[in-house]
N, C-alpha and C positions, 0 to 999 in steps of 0.2 A: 459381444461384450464391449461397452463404451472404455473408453480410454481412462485410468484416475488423476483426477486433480493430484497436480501436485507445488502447489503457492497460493498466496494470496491472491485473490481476484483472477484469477484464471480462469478460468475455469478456478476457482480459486486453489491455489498450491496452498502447501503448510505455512507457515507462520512465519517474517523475520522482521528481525528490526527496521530492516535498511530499508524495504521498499513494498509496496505489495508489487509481488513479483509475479508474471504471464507465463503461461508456458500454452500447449493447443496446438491447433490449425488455426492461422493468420486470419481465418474466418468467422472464426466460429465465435466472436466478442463484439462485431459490427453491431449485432440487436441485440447482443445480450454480454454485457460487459462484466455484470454481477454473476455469481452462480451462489448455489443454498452453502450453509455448510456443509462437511463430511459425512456422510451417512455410514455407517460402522460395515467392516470389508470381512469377510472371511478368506482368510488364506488359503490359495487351493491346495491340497498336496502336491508332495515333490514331482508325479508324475504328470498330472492336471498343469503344474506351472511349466514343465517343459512342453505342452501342448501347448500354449499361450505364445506371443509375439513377442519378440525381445524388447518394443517398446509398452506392450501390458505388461510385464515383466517388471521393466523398468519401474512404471506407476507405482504396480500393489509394493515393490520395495521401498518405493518414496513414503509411500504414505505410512509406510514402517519402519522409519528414518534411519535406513539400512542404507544408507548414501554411497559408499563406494560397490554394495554392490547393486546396486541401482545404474551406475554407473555403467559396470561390469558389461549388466546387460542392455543398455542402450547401446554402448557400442558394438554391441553384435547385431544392429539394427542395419539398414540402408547409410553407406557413408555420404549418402546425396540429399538427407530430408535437415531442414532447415529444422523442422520440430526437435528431431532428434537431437539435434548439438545446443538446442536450445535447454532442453531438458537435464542435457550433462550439465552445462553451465547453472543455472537451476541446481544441480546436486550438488556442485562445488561450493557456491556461493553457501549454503547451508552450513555447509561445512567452515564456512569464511576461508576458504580459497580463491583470494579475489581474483589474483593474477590468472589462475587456472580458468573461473569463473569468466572471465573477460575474454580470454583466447577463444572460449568457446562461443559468448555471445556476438564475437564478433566472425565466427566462423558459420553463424547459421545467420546473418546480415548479407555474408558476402554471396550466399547460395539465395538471399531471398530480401532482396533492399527495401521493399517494402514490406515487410514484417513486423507491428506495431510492437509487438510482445517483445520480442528478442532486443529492438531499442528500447524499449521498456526499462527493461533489465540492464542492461549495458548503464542507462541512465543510474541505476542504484548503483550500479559499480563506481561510477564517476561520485554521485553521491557521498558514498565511504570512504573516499580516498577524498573528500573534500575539496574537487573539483568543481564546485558548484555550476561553472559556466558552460561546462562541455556536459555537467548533468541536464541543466538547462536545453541546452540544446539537444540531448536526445527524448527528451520527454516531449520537447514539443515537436519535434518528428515525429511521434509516437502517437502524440492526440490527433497529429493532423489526416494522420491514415486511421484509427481509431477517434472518430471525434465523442462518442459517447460514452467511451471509459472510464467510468467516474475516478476509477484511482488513480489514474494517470493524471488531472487535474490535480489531486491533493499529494501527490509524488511533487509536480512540479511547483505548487505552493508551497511546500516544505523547502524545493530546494532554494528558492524567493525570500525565504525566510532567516534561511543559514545563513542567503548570502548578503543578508541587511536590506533586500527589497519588501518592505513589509507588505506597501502598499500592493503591490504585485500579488505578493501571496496570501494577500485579504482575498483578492481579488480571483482567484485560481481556487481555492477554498471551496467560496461561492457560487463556481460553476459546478466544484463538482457536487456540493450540497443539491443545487438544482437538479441535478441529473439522477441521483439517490441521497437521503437523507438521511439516510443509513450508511455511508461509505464511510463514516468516520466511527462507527458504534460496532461493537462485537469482536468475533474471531474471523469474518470476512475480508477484514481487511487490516495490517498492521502496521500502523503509522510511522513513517521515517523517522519521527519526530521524535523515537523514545530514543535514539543514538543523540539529537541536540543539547548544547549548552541548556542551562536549566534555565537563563532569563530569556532563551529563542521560543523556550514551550513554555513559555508565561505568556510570549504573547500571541500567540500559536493557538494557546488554549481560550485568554481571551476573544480572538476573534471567531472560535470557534462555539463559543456562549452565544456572541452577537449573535448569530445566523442560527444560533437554535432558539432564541428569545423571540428574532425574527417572525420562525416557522411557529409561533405558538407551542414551543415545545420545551416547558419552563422546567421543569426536571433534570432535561438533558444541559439546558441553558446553567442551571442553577446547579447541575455537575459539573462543566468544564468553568465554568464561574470561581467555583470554591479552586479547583485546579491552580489555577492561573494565580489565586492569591496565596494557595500553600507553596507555588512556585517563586515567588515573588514580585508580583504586579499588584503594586499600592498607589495606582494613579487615582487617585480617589476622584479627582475632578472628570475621566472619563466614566470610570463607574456609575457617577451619580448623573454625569452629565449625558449620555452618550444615546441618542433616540432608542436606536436597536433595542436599549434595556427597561426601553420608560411604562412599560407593562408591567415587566419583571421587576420593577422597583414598585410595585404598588401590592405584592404579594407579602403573607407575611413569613413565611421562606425566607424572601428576600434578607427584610429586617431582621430576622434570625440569623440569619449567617453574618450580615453585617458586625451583629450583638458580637454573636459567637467570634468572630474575627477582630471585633474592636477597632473598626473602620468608621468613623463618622464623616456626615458630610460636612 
C-alpha cells in the first residue's frame, strides 16, 4: 500500500494557505514534482489500521484532518527518518502550529540537509511569520535540489512579491508556469498569496493573466485579469498597453469586462 499524500504538491498534501507544502521520500518529486488530486480513501477498520505502519497510519489520519492524531502515530514511527518529522511538522503547521511546525522541519533538515521538501516547508514557516528573506532563502535551497518543482518557483515568487521584489517574482511565476501551467489552477496546489495584502495579489494576479494571455490561454488570463481589478489594479496604461495582453485585448471578453468594470483607455 503506497504511502497518502498529505499537502499540497507533494505528492501533493491537503490544502493551506501558506505554501504548497512537500512531504514524501526526498525522491520521489525529482520527475514528478506535481501529483493528481485525492482519490477518495476508505478507512480501514480498527484492527486492519493496527496492521498498517505508524507512518500509513499517520497518512490515512491526515487526509482525515485528524492532525494530532496523525501526529500520535508518526511518532511511533522510526526517530531516525527525516520523512517522518517532516510529516509531524506537516501536521502542526495545519493546525498553525508554527513554532511546533518549525522545530520539526528543522529536525528532519538536520537528519537529511538535502531534503528539498522539508526546506520547502520550513520556507512557508519563514513565509508566515513574514520573514521574507530567510523564506527566500530556503526556497531557493529547495528548487536547487528540486529544480522541477513547479511549486517551489511559485512559493518563491510569492515570497518576491511580499517582499516588494516584483520584478523577481514576475519572474519565478514564470518558471514555474513553464514547468506546469497548471501549478497555479485547482486544489493541487494553494497559493501563498491568499495570506497577502490585497494590493500584493493585485499584482500577483496581474502577472499571473500576463502569462496565461501569453500561453493562449484567455479564459484563465481573463480570470486572474478581472481578479487583479476586483483587487485593485487600475493601471489602465499597463492594461491597454502591455504586449503579454495585446491578443486579449482584441477579444470581446475582453471589452466586456473592460465595459463591465468601467476602465477606458
Amino acid at each position: 500500500m503506497k504511502s497518502v499524500p498529505v499537502t499540497p504538491v507533494l505528492r501533493v498534501c491537503s490544502s493551506l494557505i501558506f505554501a504548497a507544502l512537500f512531504c514524501g521520500s526526498p525522491k520521489a518529486f525529482a520527475a514528478e514534482p506535481q501529483a493528481p488530486p485525492y482519490q477518495p480513501v476508505v478507512v480501514p477498520a480498527a484492527n486492519e489500521m493496527a496492521s498498517l505502519s505508524p507512518e500509513m497510519r499517520g497518512d490515512l489520519l491526515m487526509f482525515h484532518q485528524q492532525y494530532l492524531a496523525a501526529i500520535d502515530a508518526y511518532r511511533q514511527g522510526p526517530k531516525d527518518s527525516a520523512i517522518i518529522w517532516n510529516k509531524i511538522g506537516i501536521a502542526y503547521h495545519h493546525m498553525f502550529a508554527l513554532k511546533e511546525a518549525k522545530l520539526d522541519y528543522e529536525r528532519a533538515i538536520s537528519l537529511n540537509h538535502n531534503y528539498p521538501e522539508a526546506l520547502n516547508n520550513l520556507g512557508a514557516i519563514y513565509y508566515a511569520e513574514k520573514d521574507y528573506h530567510k523564506a527566500e532563502r530556503y526556497y531557493r535551497r529547495a528548487i536547487h535540489l528540486s529544480p522541477r518543482a513547479a511549486a517551489m518557483y511559485s512559493n518563491l515568487g510569492t515570497a518576491y512579491f511580499a517582499d516588494g521584489k516584483f520584478r523577481k517574482g514576475s519572474e519565478e511565476y514564470r518558471k514555474a508556469f513553464l514547468l506546469d501551467p497548471h501549478v497555479f489552477e485547482g486544489t493541487s496546489v494553494q497559493m501563498v498569496s491568499e495570506s497577502s495584502p490585497l494590493h500584493e495579489r493585485a499584482r500577483q494576479d496581474y502577472c499571473l493573466a500576463k502569462l496565461f494571455a501569453q500561453a493562449g490561454m484567455q479564459q484563465q488570463a481573463l480570470k486572474y485579469l478581472r481578479k487583479a481589478i476586483d483587487e485593485g489594479f487600475d493601471d489602465r496604461r499597463k492594461i491597454f498597453g502591455d504586449e503579454e495582453l495585446a491578443t486579449l485585448r482584441t477579444t470581446a471578453e475582453f471589452a466586456h469586462l473592460m465595459a463591465e468594470q468601467r476602465i477606458q483607455q
